[in-house]
C-alpha positions in Angstrom: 91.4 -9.5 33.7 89.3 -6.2 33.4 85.6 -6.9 31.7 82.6 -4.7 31.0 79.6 -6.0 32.6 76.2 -4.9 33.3 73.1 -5.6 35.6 70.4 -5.7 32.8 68.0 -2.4 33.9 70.6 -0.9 36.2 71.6 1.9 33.3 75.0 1.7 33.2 77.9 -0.7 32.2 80.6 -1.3 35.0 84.4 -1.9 35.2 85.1 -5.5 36.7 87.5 -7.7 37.3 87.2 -11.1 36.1 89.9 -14.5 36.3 90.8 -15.1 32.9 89.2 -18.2 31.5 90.5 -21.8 31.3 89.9 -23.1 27.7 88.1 -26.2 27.9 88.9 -29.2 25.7 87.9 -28.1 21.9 88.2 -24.3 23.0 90.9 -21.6 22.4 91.6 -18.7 24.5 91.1 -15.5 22.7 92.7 -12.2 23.3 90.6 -9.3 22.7 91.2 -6.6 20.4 88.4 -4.6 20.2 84.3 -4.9 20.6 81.5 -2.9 19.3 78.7 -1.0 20.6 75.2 -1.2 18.9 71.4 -0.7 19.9 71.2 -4.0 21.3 74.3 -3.6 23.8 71.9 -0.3 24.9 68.8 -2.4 24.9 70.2 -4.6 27.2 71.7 -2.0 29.5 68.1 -0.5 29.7 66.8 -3.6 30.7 64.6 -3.7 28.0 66.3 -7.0 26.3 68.7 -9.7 27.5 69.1 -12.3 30.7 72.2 -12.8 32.9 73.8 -16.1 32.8 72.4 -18.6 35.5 73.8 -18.1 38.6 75.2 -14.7 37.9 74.4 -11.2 39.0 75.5 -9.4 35.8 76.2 -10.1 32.4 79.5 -9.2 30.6 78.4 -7.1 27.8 79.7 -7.6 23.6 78.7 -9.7 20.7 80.9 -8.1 18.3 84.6 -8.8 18.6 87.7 -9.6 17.1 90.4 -11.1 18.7 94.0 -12.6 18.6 94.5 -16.1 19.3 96.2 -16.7 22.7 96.2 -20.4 23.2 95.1 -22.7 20.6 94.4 -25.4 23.1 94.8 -28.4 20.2 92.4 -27.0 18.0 93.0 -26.5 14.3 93.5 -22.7 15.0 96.9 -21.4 15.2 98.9 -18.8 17.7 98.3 -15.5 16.7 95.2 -15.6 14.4 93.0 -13.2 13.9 89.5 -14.6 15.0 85.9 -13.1 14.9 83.3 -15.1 17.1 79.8 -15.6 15.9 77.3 -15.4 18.7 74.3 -17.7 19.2 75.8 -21.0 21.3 74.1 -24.3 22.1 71.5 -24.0 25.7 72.8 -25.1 29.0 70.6 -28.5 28.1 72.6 -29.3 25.5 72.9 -28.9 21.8 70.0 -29.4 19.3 69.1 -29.8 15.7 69.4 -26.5 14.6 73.3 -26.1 15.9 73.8 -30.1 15.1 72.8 -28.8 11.2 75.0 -25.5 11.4 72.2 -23.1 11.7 71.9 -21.8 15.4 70.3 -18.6 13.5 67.2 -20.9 13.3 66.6 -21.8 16.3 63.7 -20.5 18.4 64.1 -18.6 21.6 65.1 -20.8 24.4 67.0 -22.7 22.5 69.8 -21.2 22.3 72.1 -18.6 24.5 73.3 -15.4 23.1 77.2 -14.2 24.0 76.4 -10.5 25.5 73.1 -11.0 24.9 70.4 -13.8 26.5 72.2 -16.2 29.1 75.8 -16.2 28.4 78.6 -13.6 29.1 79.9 -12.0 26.5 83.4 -10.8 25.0 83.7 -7.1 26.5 86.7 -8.9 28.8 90.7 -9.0 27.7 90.1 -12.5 27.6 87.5 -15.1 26.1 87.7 -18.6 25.1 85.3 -20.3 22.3 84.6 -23.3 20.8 86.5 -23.3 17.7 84.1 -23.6 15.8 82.4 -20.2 16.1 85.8 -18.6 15.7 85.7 -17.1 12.1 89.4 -16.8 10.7 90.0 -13.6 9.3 93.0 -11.5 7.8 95.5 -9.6 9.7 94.4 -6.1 7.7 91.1 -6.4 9.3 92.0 -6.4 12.2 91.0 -2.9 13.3 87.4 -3.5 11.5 86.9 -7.0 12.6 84.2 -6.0 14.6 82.1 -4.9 12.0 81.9 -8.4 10.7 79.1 -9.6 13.3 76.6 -6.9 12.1 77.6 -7.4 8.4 76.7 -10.7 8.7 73.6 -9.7 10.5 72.5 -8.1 6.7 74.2 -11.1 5.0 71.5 -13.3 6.2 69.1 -10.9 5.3 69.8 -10.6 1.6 69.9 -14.3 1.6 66.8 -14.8 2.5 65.4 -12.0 0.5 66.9 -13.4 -2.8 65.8 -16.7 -1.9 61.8 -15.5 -1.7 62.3 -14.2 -4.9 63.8 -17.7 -6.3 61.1 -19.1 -8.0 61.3 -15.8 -11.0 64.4 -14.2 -12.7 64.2 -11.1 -10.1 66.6 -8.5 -11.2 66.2 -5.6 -8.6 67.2 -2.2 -9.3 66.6 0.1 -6.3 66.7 -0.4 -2.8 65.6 1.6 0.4 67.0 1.2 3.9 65.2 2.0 6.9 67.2 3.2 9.4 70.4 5.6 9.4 71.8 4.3 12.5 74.8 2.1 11.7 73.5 -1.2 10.8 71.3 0.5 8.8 74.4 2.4 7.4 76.6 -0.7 6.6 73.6 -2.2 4.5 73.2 1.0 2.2 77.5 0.2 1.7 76.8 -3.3 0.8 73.7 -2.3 -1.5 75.8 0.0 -3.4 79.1 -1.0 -3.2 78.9 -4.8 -3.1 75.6 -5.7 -4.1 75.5 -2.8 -6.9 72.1 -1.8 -6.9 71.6 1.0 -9.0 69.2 3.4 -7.5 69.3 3.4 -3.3 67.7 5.2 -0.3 68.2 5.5 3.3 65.3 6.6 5.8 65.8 9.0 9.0 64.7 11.5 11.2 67.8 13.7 11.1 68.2 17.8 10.5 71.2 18.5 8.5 74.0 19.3 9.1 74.0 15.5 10.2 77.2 13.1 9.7 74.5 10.2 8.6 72.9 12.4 5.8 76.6 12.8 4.7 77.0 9.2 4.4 74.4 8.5 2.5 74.8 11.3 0.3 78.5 10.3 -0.2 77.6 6.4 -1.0 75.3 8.5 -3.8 72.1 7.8 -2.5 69.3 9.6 -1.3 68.3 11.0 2.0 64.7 10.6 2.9 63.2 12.4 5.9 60.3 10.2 7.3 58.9 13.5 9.0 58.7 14.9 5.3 57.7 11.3 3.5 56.5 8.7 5.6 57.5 4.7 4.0 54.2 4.6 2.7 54.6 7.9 0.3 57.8 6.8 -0.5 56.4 5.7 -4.2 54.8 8.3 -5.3 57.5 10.8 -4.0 60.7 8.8 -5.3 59.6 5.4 -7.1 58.0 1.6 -5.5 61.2 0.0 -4.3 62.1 -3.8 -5.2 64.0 -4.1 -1.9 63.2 -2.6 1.9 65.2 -3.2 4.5 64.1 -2.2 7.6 66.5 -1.7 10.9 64.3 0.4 13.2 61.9 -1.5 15.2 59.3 0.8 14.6 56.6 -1.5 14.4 54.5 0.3 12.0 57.4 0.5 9.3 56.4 -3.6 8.8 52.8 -2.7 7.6 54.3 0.3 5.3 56.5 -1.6 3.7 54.2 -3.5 1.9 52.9 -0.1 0.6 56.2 0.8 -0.6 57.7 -2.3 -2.2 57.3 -2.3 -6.1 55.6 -5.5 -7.7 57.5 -8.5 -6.9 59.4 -6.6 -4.2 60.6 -7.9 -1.0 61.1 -6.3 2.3 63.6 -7.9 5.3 62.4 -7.2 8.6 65.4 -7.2 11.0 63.8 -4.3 13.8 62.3 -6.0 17.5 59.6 -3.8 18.3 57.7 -3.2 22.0 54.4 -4.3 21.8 52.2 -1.3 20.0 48.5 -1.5 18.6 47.4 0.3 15.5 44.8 0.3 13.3 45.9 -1.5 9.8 43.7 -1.9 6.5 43.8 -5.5 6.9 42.6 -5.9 3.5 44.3 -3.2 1.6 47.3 -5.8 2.5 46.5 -8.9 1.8 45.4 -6.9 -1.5 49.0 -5.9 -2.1 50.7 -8.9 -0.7 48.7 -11.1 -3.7 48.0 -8.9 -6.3 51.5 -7.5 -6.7 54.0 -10.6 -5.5 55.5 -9.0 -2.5 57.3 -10.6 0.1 58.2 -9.9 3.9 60.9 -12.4 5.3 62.0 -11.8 9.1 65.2 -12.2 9.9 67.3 -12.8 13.0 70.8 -13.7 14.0 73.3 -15.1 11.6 75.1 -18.2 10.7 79.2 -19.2 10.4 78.5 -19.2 6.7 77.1 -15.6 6.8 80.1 -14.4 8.7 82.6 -15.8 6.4 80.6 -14.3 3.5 80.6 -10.8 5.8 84.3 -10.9 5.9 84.6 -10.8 2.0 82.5 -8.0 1.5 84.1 -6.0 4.6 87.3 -6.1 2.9 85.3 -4.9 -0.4 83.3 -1.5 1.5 85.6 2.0 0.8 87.8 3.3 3.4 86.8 6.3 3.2 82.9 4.6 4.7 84.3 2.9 7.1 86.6 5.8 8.2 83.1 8.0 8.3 81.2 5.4 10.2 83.0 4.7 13.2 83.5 7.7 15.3 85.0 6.4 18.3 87.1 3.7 19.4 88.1 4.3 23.1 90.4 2.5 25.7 89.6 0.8 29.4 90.3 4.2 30.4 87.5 5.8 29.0 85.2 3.1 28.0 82.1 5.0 29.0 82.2 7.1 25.8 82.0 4.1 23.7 78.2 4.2 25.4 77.6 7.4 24.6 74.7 8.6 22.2 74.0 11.6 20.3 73.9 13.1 16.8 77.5 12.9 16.4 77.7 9.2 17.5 77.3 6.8 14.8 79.2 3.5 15.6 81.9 3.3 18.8 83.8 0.3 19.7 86.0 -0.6 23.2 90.1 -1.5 22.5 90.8 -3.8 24.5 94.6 -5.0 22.9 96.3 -3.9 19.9 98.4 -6.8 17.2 
């Protein structure tokens, strides 16, 4: 079978050919359909994230799928369903509390392996097989958006954990600003307005118009903010204190503005991995804000079963006409390298392997 693999560092993803997989016992075999492309797949093509399994020389790229089943194998799963695989699976030690408890999204590094990602191959190949229990059911008119579930999920967890900070008080938040118009951050500003209804959103880039993100946002009906023209921290004064930041850029200083920007009793998800970077913060000003006002920052990786069965119900729920706008590309073996393209026109780009 062909797959997509990688040598972490060496710049650029490779064709290869691959046996297709024997299920083990408590496994199905998976046909692919298709598999997206994010910042992460990049990151680990740069060499800047990721580990190949043990043993191996590269790492088959892809945490987002959707797939057919092939071969059920005697698992509850049945010929022909449509499947979406989470991502995080149990070390090569063994398993451990936090996947005994369902909640592999806990787990500290080294813990755990990552499909595509940190130690384990991932499902950029015609072929994968999977535990079934990190095979997420989902329905047949999906099928071309499955892949979308993974990251939607990624933002599921998120708001979960947001909402729960904010437990202890009848928190009713009105308006919301995204970080971020790349297209997780693009997917979240859907689910804030569309699913989550908040009434007043934002989305922050560093984009000239014409640009087909502004015109996302804008059509979603909320409002393009140009960090070059107002930085997080003015955000406030220029537009109003937010109740809810959500921040998908990994620019490290966007953590410490956050605080700045969130209204009292606001919240902020950090979901961005930064490099290392040293800057000079008012240590003080925030604690100040942090205690005074009731803010909140929650970090956030990862995402559990739960979330992606919770991320296909609101997938189904986010407009066509979004969804239409936000992926820009889905491209064959033939020409996979353009799914690894980047530029202004680029927003989200996925691999075919199969059709139903």
């Amino acid at each position: 079978m062909k797959a997509i693999a990688v040598e972490p560092g060496a710049g650029e993803p490779t064709l290869v050919e691959r046996p297709i997989p024997e299920p083990d016992a408590g496994e199905a075999l998976v046909r692919t359909l298709r598999v997206g492309v994010d910042g992460t797949d990049h990151e680990v093509i740069a060499g800047h994230h990721g580990k190949v399994p043990a043993g191996d020389d590269r790492l088959v790229l892809g945490h987002e799928a959707v797939g057919i089943v092939e071969d059920p194998n005697g698992t509850e799963l049945a010929e022909g369903q449509l499947v979406v695989p989470t991502v995080r699976r149990p070390p090569a030690d063994g398993t451990n509390e936090y996947f005994e408890s369902g909640e592999p999204d806990m787990a500290p590094e080294g813990e755990y392996v990552e499909r595509g990602i940190v130690g384990a191959h991932g499902f950029m190949s015609e072929y994968f097989t999977s535990p079934a229990e990190y095979l997420v059911p989902i329905p047949e008119e999906l099928a071309e958006l499955g892949f979308l579930v993974e990251p939607v999920s990624i933002s599921e967890k998120a708001f979960e954990h947001a909402f729960a900070s904010r437990s202890a008080f009848d928190w009713e938040p009105e308006s919301a600003l995204v970080l971020g118009n790349g297209s997780l951050g693009l997917l979240t500003l859907a689910m804030l307005k569309e699913v989550f209804e908040f009434e007043r959103t934002y989305c922050l880039g560093r984009r000239d118009r014409p640009d087909p993100t502004i015109d996302i946002i804008e059509d979603l009906g909320a409002t393009y903010v140009d960090s070059r023209e107002t930085p997080v921290a003015d955000v406030p004064e220029a537009y109003e204190p937010i109740d809810f930041v959500y921040e998908a850029t990994g620019y490290a200083k966007h953590a410490v503005e956050t605080v700045q920007a969130l209204a009292p009793n606001g919240v902020g998800a950090l979901l961005g991995v930064p490099e290392p970077w040293e800057f000079d913060v008012d240590g003080g000003q925030l604690h100040r804000e942090m205690v005074l006002h009731n803010k909140a920052l929650v970090g956030t990786v990862n995402s559990h079963r739960g979330q992606f069965e919770t991320a296909v119900d609101t997938l189904s729920q986010l407009p066509e006409a979004f969804t239409d706008d936000l992926v820009t590309g889905v491209y064959d073996l033939e020409e996979y390298q353009r799914a690894f393209e980047t530029g202004d026109e680029v927003v989200k780009t996925a691999v075919e392997f199969g059709t139903l």
